[in-house]
C-alpha positions as CSV (number, residue, x, y, z in Angstrom):
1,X,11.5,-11.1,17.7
2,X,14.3,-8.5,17.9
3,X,12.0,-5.7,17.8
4,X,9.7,-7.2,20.5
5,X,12.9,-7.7,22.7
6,X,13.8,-4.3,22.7
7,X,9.8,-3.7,23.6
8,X,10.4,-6.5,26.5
9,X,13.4,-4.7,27.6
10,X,11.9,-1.3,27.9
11,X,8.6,-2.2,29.3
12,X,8.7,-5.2,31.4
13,X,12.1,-4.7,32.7
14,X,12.2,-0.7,32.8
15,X,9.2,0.4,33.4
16,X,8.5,-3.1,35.3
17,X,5.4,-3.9,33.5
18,X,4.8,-7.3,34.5
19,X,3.2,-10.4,32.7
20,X,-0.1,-9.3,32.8
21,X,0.9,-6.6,30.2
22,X,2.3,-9.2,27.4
23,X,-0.1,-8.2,25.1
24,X,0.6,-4.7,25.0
25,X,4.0,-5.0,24.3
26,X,3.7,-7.7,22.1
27,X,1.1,-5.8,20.1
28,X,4.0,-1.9,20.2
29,X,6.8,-4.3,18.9
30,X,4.1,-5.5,16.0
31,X,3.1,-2.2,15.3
32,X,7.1,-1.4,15.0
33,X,7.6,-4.4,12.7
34,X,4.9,-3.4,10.2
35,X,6.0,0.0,10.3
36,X,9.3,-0.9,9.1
37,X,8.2,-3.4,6.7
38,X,5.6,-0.7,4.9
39,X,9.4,1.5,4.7
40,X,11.0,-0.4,3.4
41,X,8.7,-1.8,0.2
42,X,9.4,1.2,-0.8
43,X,13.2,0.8,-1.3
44,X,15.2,-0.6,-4.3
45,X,16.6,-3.4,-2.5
46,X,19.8,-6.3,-2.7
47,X,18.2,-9.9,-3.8
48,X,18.8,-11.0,-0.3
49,X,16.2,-9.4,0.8
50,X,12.6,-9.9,0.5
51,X,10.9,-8.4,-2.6
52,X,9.2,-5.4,-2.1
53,X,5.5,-7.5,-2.2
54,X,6.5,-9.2,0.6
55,X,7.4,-6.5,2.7
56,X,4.1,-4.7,2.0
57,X,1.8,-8.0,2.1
58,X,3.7,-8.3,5.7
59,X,3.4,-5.0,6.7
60,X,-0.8,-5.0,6.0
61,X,-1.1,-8.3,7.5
62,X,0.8,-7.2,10.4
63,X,-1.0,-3.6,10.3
64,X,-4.0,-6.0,10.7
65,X,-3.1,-7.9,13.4
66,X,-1.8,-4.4,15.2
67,X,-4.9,-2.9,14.7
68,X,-7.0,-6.4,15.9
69,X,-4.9,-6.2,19.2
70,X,-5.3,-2.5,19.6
71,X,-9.0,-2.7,19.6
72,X,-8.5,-5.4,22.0
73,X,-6.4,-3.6,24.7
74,X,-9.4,-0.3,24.0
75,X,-11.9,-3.5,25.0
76,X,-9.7,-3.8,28.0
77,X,-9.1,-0.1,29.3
78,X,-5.7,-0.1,28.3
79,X,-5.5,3.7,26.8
80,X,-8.2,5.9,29.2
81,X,-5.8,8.9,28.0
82,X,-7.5,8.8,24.9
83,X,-10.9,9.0,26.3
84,X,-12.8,12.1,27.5
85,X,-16.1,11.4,29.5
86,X,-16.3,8.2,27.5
87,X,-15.6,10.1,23.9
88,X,-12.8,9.6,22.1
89,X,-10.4,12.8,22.8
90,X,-8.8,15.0,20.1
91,X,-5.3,13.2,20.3
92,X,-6.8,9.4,20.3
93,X,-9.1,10.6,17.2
94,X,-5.9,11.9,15.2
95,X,-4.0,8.2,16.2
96,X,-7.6,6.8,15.0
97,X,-7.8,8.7,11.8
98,X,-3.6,8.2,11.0
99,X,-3.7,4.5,11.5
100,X,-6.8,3.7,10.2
101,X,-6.2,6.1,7.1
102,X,-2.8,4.1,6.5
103,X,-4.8,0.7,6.7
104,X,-7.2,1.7,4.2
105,X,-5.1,3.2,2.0
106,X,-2.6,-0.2,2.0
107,X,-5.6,-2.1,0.8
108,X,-5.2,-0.4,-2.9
109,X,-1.2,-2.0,-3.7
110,X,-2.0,-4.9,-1.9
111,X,-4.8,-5.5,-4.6
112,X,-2.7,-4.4,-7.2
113,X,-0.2,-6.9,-5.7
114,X,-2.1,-9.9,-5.8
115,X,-4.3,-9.3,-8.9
116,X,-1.9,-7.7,-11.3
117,X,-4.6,-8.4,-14.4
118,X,-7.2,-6.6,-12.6
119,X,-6.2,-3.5,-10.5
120,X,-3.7,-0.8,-12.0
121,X,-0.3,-0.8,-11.0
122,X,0.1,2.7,-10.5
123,X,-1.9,1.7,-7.2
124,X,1.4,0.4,-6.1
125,X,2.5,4.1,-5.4
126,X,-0.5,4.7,-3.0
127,X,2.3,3.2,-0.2
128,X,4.0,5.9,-0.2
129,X,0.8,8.4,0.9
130,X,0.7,5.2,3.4
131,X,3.6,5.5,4.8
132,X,3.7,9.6,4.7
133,X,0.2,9.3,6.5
134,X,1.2,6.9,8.7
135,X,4.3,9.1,9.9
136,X,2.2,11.0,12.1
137,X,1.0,8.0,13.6
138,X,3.6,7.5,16.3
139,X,4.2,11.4,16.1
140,X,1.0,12.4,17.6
141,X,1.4,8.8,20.1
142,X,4.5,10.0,21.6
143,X,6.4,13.0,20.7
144,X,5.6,14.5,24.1
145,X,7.5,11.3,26.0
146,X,10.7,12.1,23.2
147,X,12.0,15.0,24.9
148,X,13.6,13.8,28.6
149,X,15.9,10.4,27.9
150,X,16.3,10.5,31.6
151,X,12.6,9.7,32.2
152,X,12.9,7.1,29.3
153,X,13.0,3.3,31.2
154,X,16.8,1.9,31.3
155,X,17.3,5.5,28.7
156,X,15.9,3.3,26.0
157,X,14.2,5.1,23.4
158,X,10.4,5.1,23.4
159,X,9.3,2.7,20.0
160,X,7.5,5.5,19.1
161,X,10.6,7.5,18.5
162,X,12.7,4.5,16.9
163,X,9.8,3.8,14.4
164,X,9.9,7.5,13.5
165,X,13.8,7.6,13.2
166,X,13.3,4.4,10.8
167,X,11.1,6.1,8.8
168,X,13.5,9.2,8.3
169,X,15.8,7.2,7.6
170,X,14.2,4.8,5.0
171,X,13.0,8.5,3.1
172,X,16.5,9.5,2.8
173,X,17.8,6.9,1.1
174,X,14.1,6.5,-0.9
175,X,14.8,10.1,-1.6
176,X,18.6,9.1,-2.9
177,X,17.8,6.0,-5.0
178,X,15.6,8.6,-6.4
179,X,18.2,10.7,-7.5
180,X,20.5,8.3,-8.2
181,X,22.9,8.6,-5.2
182,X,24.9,5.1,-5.4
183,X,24.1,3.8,-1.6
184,X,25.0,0.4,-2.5
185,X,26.9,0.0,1.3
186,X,23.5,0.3,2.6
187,X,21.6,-1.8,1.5
């Protein structure tokens, strides 16, 4: 819900999207959500949080739901950018093959998650190509709307930029439990 009021924020207030666009920003602050959930099952976290299965299992169901929605708003002529004489163009193919490269690959821990005895557990490690893949995701969506915070609505940050920020951040400190770095303050 906090995610989606940011989204609410930006586009229905600032950029004045009205009602009739609910969906779409329902289904950015979803995409935003899994996003962070698939970071962070990959951290060592405190007990308070939720284990890292439940982040990933979250994270693909919400991935599913994201990508549901997205096909959804294609139905309904909501991204004609990514369309050239009724082909899909270069950039909407690279979003098509980095999200639905991520999806697929999720599938493999979230066997491993819920059938231990059957699937390997090294499986489990395939969320990190996930995530590594799915880093260009909202790169190649909207790196070229990052640069100007004066054309951003209200200067919020386009979600696109925040879930890439996240991710940085969630590889540093992946990258420092790694090596040991106490970042107990964190997390």
């Amino acid at each position: 819900m906090i995610l989606y009021s940011y989204a609410a924020i930006r586009y229905h207030v600032g950029k004045e999207m009205g009602v009739d666009y609910f969906f779409f920003v329902f289904n950015k602050a979803i995409a935003w959500t899994s996003a962070t959930y698939l970071g962070l099952s990959l951290l060592k976290l405190k007990a308070h949080f939720p284990t890292k299965k439940t982040l990933g299992i979250s994270s693909f169901i919400l991935g599913l739901f994201h990508i549901s929605m997205t096909f959804v708003l294609v139905y309904l002529g909501f991204f004609p950018k990514y369309y050239d004489a009724q082909a899909i163009s270069n950039e909407g193919f690279l979003i098509l093959i980095s999200g639905g490269l991520t999806f697929l690959i999720m599938v493999f821990p979230l066997l491993a998650s819920f059938f231990p005895a059957t699937y390997p557990k090294n499986w489990l490690k395939l969320g990190k190509i996930a995530l590594f893949i799915n880093l260009f995701h909202p790169i190649i969506i909207g790196i070229k709307n990052w640069g100007f915070p004066s054309n951003w609505p209200l200067y919020l940050p386009p979600i696109t930029l925040l879930t890439t920020l996240v991710y940085g951040v969630i590889l540093l400190i992946y990258w420092k439990q790694k090596k040991g770095v106490n970042i107990t303050p964190l997390i």
